[in-house]
Every structure is written in C-alpha cells, then in structure tokens.
N, C-alpha and C positions, 0 to 999 in steps of 0.2 A: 846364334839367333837369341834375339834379349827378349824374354815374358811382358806381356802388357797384362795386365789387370782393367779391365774395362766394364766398367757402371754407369747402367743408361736405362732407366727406363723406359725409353721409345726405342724399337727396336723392331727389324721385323720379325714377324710378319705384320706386325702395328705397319698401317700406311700414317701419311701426311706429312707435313715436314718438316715435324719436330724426328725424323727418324733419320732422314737422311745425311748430316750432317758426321754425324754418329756413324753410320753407315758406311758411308766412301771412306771416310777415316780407316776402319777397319778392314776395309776393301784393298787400301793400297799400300797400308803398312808393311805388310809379310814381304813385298818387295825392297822395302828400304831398312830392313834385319829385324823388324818387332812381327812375333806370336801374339794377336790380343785372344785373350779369352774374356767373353762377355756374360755379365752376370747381369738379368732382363726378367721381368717378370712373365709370367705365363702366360701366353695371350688369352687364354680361356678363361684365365682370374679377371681379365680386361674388359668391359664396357668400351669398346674404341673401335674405330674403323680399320679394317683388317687389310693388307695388300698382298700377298700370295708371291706376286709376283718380283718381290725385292728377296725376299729369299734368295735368289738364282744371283745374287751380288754377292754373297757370305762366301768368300773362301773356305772349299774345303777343309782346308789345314785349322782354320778358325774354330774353336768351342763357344756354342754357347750353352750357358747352366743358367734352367729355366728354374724358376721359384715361384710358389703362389704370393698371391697380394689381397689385402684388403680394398677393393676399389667403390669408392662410395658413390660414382657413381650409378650401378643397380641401383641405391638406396634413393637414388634423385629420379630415375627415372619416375620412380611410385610417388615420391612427394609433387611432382610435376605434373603426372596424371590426376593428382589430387586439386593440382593450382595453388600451392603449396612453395609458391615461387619465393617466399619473403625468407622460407625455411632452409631453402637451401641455401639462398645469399648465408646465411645467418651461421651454418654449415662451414661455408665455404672461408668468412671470413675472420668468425670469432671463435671457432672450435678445433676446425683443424689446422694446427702448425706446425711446420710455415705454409704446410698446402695440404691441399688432400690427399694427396699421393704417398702421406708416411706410413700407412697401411704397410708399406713394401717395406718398410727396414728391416723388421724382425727378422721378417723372412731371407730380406738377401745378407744379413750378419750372419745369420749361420749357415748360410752358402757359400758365404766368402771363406768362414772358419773351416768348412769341409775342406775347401780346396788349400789353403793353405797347408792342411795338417799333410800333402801329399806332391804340395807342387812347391815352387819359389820362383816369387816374382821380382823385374825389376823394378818396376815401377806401376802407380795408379793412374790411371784415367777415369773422370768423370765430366758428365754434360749434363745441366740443366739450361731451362725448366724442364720437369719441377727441381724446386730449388731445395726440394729435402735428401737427394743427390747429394747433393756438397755435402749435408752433412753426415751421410754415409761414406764419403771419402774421408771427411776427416775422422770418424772412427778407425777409418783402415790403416791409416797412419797413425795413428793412436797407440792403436793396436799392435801394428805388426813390425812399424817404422817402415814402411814401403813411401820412397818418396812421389809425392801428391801431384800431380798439374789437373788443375782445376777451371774448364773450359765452361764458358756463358753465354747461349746462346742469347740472352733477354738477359737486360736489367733485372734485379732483386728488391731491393728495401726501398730504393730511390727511385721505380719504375715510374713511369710519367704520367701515367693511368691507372694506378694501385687503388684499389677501394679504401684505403688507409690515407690520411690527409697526414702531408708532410707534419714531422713534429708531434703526431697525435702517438700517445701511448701503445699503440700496437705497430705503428711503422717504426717508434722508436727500438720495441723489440725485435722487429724484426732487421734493423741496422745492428744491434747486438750480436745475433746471430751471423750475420753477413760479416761482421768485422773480423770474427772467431775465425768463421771460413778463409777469411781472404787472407787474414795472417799466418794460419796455421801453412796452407799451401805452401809449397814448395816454387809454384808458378802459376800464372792466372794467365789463362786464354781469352781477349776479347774479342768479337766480333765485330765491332767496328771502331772507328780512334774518339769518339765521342761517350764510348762506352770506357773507353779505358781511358779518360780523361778525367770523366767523374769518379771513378775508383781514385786514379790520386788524390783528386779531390778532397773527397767525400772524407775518404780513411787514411790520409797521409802516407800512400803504399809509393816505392821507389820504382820512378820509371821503368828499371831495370829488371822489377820482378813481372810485370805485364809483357803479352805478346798480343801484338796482332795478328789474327789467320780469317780472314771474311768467310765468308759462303762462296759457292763456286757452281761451277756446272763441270762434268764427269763426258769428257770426250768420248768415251766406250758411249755412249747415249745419242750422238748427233748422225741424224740421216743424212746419209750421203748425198741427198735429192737436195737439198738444203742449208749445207756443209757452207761454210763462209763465204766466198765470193759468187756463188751459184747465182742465179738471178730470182729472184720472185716469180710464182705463179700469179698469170693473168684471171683474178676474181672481178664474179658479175657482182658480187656485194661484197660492202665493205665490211668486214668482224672482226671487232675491237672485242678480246680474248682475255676472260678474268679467271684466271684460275686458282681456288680458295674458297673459304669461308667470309660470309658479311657476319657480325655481331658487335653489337655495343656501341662505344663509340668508332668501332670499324666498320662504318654503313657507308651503303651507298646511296645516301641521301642525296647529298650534293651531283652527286655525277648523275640522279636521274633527273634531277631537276634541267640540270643541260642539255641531258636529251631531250627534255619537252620543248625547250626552248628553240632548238634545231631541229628538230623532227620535220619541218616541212621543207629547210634547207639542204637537208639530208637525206632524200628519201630510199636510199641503199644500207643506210649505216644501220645494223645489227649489233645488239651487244649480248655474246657470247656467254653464260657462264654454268664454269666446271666446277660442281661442286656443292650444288642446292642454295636454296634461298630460302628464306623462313617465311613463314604467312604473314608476319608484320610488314615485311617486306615487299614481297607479291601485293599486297594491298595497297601498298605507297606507287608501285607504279601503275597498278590499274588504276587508282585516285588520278594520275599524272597523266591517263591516257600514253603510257607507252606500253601498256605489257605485249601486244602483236609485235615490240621492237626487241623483245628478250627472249632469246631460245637458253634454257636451264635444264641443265643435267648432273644429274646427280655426283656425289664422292666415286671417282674412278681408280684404277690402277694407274700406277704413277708411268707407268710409260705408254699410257692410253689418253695419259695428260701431254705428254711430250708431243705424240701424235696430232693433239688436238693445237697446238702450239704452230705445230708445221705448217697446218690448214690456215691459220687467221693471217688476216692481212696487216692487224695491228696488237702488239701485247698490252694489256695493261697490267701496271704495277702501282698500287695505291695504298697511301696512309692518311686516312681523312683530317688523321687529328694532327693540327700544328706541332703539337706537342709533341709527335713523333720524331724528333731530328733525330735521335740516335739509333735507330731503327732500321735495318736494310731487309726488305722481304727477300726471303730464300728463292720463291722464285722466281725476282728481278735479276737473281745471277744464274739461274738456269735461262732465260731469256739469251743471254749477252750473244751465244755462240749462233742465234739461230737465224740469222739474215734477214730479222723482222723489226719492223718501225716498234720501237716501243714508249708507248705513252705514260709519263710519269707522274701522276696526282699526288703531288709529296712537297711535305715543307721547302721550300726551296732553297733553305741554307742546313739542309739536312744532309746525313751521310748517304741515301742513296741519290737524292738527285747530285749529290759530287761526283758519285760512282757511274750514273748515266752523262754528267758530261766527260767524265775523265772518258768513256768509252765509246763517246758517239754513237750510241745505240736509238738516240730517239728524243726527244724534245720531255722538260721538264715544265710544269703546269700548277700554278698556286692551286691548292684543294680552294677554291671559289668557284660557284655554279659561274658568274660570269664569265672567267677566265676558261673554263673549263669547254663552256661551249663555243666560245672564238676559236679553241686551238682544232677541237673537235670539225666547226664551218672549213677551217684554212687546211686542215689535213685531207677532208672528204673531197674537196678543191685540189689538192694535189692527188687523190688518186686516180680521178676523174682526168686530169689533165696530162697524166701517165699513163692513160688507156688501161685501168683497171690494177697497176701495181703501186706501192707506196714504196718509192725506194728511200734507200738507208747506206750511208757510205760509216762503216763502228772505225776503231781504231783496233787492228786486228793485234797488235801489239800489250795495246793496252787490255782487250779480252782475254790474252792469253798468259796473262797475270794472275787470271782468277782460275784457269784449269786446276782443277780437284787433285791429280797425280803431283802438283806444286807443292799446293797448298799444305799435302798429306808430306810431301818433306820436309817445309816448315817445323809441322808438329816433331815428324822424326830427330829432328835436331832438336828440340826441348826437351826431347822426352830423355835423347842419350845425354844431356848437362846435367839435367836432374839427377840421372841416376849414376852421372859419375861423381856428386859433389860429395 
C-alpha cells in the first residue's frame, strides 16, 4: 500500500462542495493501493458551514491530522455587523495573499514536519481553492522532495471573475505565483478541458503534464427508488430544485425575472431552493411579485440535499455569468445519475452545457430572461401533457463516465507515474 500525503483545507466535517471532491477521492483510494492521510484545518478554528454527516464517508484506515488556522473570517463577521463592507473587500483583496485562507500554512508546515519526522510518504495531493494550498504543496516538495500532483478545482490568476482586472499589478502577482505552482508540480489536475486549455495557454505547460478528472457523482449515494431507469414520480407541482449558494455575480436575477414573466402561464411552477437567500435577494423577488413562487431553506446536510434532489421534478444548474464557460458546477454531476429533467442556465458554448448534451440529462438555456422563460412555458407544457412527470431519456453510458469509483482511478494512475518517476 503506497502513502498519499493529502492537503485540503475543505474537508469534513466542513460541508458544501468545495469538500467533496476531496473527499470521494479519499474515500476510494485505499481500494485502488493508496493510504491518504489528511492534513485539514480544525473545524472549530473554522467560520464555515459544518456537515456531520460526511464524516461516515472517511475510511477508517484514513488519518486525518487536524491543525488550527487563522480564519479571518470571525474578523468579517464583526466588520459586517459594523457595515464595514468596503473593509472587508479591501481585506479580502489587497492584504491577504493569494487568499485569506493562508492563516493555515504555518500551522499545517509543522504538521506536515511532525508527520514526516515518523512516517514516509509517496507522494503529495493537494486541492484548491483556496489557492494558498498549492502553495503549501509546493513547500512539501521543497522540503521533503515528495513528488506533487496539484488538483484545481476553479481557475486561479486568470479566473473570469477575479476582483483583479486582467494585466493589473496584483493579477499580474498573482500569475507569478500561479506560474511557480504549475511548474514546480510534478502534475496538474483540471477539472474541466477549458481549464486545462488555458494553463497551456497562459504558461506554456506541455499537454502532457495536465490531466483531466471532472466532478462526478458517488454511486454509494443514489436511491434505489430513483436509480436510472426507474420512472419518475407523478407531482401535483412542478419544482425546479437549486441547490447552492446565490452571490455576486452568481444571482438569480435573470432566472426571476422569467419567473415573473411566466408566472400566470405557469401557475404550478415553484422554484425550490436549498441553501438560503440573502435579503438583497428576497427583496428582488418580492419587488418581482414572485416570492409566494419561492420555498427557501436553509444550508442542509449533504444527503438531505440528495434527498431534496429525488423529490423535484426538475434540477437546476446555473452560471449567470457568460463568462463562466470554463466552469462545471459540482452539483450538475451529482444530478446526472438521478432520473431528473435538468435545466441548464449556462453559457452555451461552455463546458457544462457540453457535459449536459454529451449526457442527455436535460435541455441547455442561454442565461437570458427571455430564453429562459420560453424553455421554462415549453417544459411546464410538457409536464402537464405527461400527467404530472417530466421525462428525461440521459445517455446512461455517457453518465457512467462521470462515476466517482472511475474518476478516483484516474487519479490512482497519476498518483503511481509520479511516484515511480
């Protein structure tokens, strides 16, 4: 059995789904001859939303070695209560580098030191964001010569929504930084081929050193009630199912404005969401006259999100901003296995609407209120005209590309090049 070395600051018991990713990795390695042991910050050092219930995924055989952290945000909560909003941008963009998460280094350098003095490993794993991971990986190489593969779940210096304006002195730093990272690695993980288009790009890196491994969904998770060809339950209302976080330029501006637009064409359509909405927001739709159209619930445990999955008659998966083409949400690949119509508001020459036609899962939709509420009229229309189900014929083929126990041999095979080179 080969040693994995694994650094991640999202981990559980941290929910959401910067964790998971990390997680299943870890889950199904010890099957395919890698021990990881995880070095993770303490979640009681953490400001973050907590899940309990992803614990019960950690393989016994697994270590994790918790550390404290500096987490600033405590410190934003108080400047926020203060209305102190310009402070924390200010925080967030000009002070801490490359993110606010480097709090953690100190602490997991001499975590990693401890264990080293007692264990030997074969190799490192690390996953951002945050992107001050990488560069705790490349100290451990550095340091120890432990060969690197260095996984991304999000763009870095070149992000498409970075506070930083391309070319300006601090994206230019932060490409510095990013350069260091990518060449020191021994191999770079992208998550999508858009992503690992611009790394050549960008930094002149050789095809050869990039791997693609996407996001995925974890068959240990699919109810059997709902299992691939099963048939849909017959719903008296239609629930179009968002499960996530709105912020920024990630709003759901556009998509309520088509609900008002449809709202009297539609009069079953509910839009479901898991995961809170912010007052700016609640206020846009009651401005808009749909809020009676919005049921909102809070940050859940992630298999109470699954749950909620099973129940809707339609998924959505949404990236407002065009500019998102290299972007696949995490979970538009937990979707794919669930027998549900899933509606995709996303650039349309972007990598997840490829990944929803490559898999037949559901109809892709220009982020345009007007497009948005045609496809919205013409769906309510077919479920109506199907006696209450929205069928969906995927490509069960093509879903079964994206299985998580795959994806993790993927990595398995990277992980044993690197450490035989």
């Amino acid at each position: 059995m080969k040693k994995l070395l694994v650094l991640a600051y999202y981990f559980p018991p941290l929910g959401g789904t910067g964790v998971v990713r990390t997680l299943k990795f870890v889950k199904y390695l010890p099957a395919l001859g890698w021990s990881p042991t995880v070095v993770a910050p303490d979640p009681r050092w953490l400001r973050y939303p907590k899940d309990a219930t992803l614990i019960g995924e950690i393989p016994p055989e697994v270590t994790a070695v918790r550390t404290p952290s500096l987490d600033p945000n405590w410190l934003y909560k108080g400047l926020y209560g203060l209305r102190l909003n310009r402070a924390v941008r200010w925080l967030n963009t000009d002070v801490f580098r490359p993110d606010p998460m480097i709090g953690w280094l100190p602490f997991a350098k001499r975590a990693i030191e401890r264990l080293m003095e007692r264990e030997q490993f074969d190799a490192v794993y690390t996953s951002s964001p945050p992107h001050s991971v990488q560069l705790l990986g490349r100290w451990a190489k550095e340091r120890f010569g432990l060969p690197w593969v260095a996984d991304f779940r999000d763009p870095w210096s070149f992000a498409p929504l970075s506070p930083h304006a391309l070319g300006s002195p601090e994206q230019r730093g932060l490409a510095e930084l990013e350069r260091g990272v990518v060449h020191a690695a021994d191999r770079l993980i992208a998550n999508t081929p858009l992503n690992r288009d611009e790394w050549i790009a960008n930094f002149g890196l050789s095809p050869s050193k990039i791997v693609w491994i996407p996001n995925g969904y974890d068959p240990a998770e699919l109810d059997p009630a709902v299992a691939r060809l099963s048939p849909q339950p017959v719903t008296d209302v239609f629930t179009l199912l968002w499960v996530g976080r709105f912020y920024g330029e990630h709003n759901p501006s556009r998509l309520f404005r088509a609900l008002a637009e449809c709202r009297e064409r539609c009069p079953k359509l509910r839009l479901k969401i898991v995961g809170g909405l912010h007052r700016q927001f609640e206020a846009e739709a009651a401005a808009l006259g749909i809020a009676d159209r919005l049921d909102v619930l809070p940050f859940v445990a992630h298999d109470e999100a699954l749950a909620e999955m099973n129940g809707a008659t339609a998924l959505l998966a949404m990236l407002a901003d065009p500019r998102w083409r290299n972007y696949v949400p995490g979970k538009l690949c937990e979707y794919l296995p669930r027998n549900r119509f899933v509606v995709g508001i996303l650039p349309t020459d972007g990598c997840a609407a490829d990944l929803i036609r490559e898999t037949r899962v559901g109809w892709v939709v220009a982020p345009d209120e007007a497009a948005i509420a045609a496809a919205l009229v013409d769906l309510y229309a077919a479920w109506e005209a199907a006696g209450g189900r929205l069928p969906v014929e995927p490509d069960w083929d093509a879903v079964a590309r994206y299985d998580r126990r795959r994806l993790t041999a993927q990595l398995a095979e990277v992980l044993t090049d690197v450490s035989r080179a």
